[in-house]
C-alpha positions, 0 to 999 in steps of 0.5 A: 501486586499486579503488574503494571500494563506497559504502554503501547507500542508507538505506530510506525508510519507506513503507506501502501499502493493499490496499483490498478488495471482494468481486466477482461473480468473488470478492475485488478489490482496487484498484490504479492505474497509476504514471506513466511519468516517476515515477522508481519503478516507473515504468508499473507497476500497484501498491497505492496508497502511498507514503513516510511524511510529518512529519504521519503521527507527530503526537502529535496525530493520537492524538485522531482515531484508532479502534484503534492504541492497543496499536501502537508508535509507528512502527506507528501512523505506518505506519498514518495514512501508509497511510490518507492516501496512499491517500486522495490517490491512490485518493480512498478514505478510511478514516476515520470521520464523529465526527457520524454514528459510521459510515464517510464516506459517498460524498456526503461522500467528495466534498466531502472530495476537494479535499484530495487535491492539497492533502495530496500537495503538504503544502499540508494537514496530516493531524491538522488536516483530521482537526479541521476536518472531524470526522473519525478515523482507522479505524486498527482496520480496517487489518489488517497484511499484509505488510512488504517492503525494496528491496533494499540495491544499489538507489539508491531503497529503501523499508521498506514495510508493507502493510495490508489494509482493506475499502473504506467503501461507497461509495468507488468509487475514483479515481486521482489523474491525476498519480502515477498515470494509470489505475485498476481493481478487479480480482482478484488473478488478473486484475491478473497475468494481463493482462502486455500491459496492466500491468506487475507487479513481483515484490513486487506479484505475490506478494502478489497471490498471497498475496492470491488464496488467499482467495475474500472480503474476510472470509477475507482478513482473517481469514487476514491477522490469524492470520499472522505477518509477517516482513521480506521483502528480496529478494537476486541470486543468479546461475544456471545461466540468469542471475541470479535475485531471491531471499527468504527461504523463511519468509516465507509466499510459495508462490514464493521466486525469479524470473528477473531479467528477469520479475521487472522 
């Protein structure tokens, strides 16, 4: 009797930055290290992120949030949850100073940073450092990128949304020493290119890729906002030389497949 397929693993929702600068050698984004003994994309170098939290969808996050107003509900919690992962794991924060009207600055940025352990351990709540530090949300600055689903034979799965932003100035960016172990500005090329130093996972290099196609942070963030995302999930196929990691061929990719053993 054969045994019965379990069913697949429900995805967790998830989002991510791709926090930009324009450099000498054209855009950066920036990117940390995961620590090896995390359970997902262990070593890899990837966009800051990670799952949503109970906090990212309170009602009273709508009071500290510039822009989301015409996003659904879910939409505005894939935002808030962006903003703060990032924050906890790159010390960037996208947020807005209610004294001044204009981004934190860096000497802010600082004095803000010991809530970084304190929101990853949800020792802190979102809309409550939002109040007690007079901050918002610059919801109107993420613009949305991407939107990927690990694929339904992974026991861990992620529905991912991927927002681009241009870093406040000022926030050089840091990574947390805990989840992530190393960081870098670097351009998308660069971030592919050094396979000795990183290990890049297939939906990391194509956005990369996709990122890449735009020499500054303006044209990125025009070319993002004219786009249409669609849901990216990709699927095993077997080929003629092993077996190949697909996805749709309308989502906007230049590449659609890779070999199983350069995709991980």
């Amino acid at each position: 009797m054969s045994e019965t397929a379990k069913p697949a693993a429900a995805p967790v929702p998830a989002a991510t930055i791709l926090l930009l600068r324009d450099g000498a050698e054209g855009i950066e984004v920036f990117m940390v290290k995961r620590h090896h003994q995390i359970d997902f994309v262990a070593g890899a170098l990837v966009f800051p992120g990670g799952k949503l939290e109970k906090g990212d969808s309170d009602a009273a996050l709508a009071a500290h949030c510039d822009g989301g107003a015409d996003w659904t509900a879910e939409m505005r919690a894939m935002g808030a949850g962006a903003i703060r992962e990032a924050f906890e794991e790159s010390g960037i924060l996208m947020a807005r100073d209610v004294r001044t009207g204009g981004f934190v600055t860096a000497e802010r940025l600082e004095e803000l940073q010991h809530y970084r352990p304190k929101l990853d351990k949800r020792e802190a709540v979102l809309a409550e450092v939002l109040e007690n530090e007079q901050l918002r949300l610059a919801l109107d600055q993420l613009v949305h990128f991407a939107h990927w689903v690990t694929p339904a034979n992974m026991p861990k799965r992620f529905d991912t949304h991927f927002f681009l932003a241009s870093s406040p100035v000022g926030h050089a960016g840091s990574h947390d020493g805990r989840e992530s172990v190393d960081s870098v500005w670097t351009t998308p090329q660069g971030a592919i290119a050094d396979r000795k130093k990183w290990s890049v996972i297939f939906p990391t290099k194509l956005n990369l890729v996709k990122l890449g196609k735009s020499k500054t942070v303006a044209e990125a963030i025009a070319a993002a906002r004219a786009d249409t995302v669609l849901p990216v999930t990709p699927w095993i196929e077997n080929g003629p030389d092993g077996q190949v990691l697909r996805i749709r061929d309308d989502a906007g990719y230049e590449q659609t497949s890779e070999s199983m053993r350069a995709a991980m």
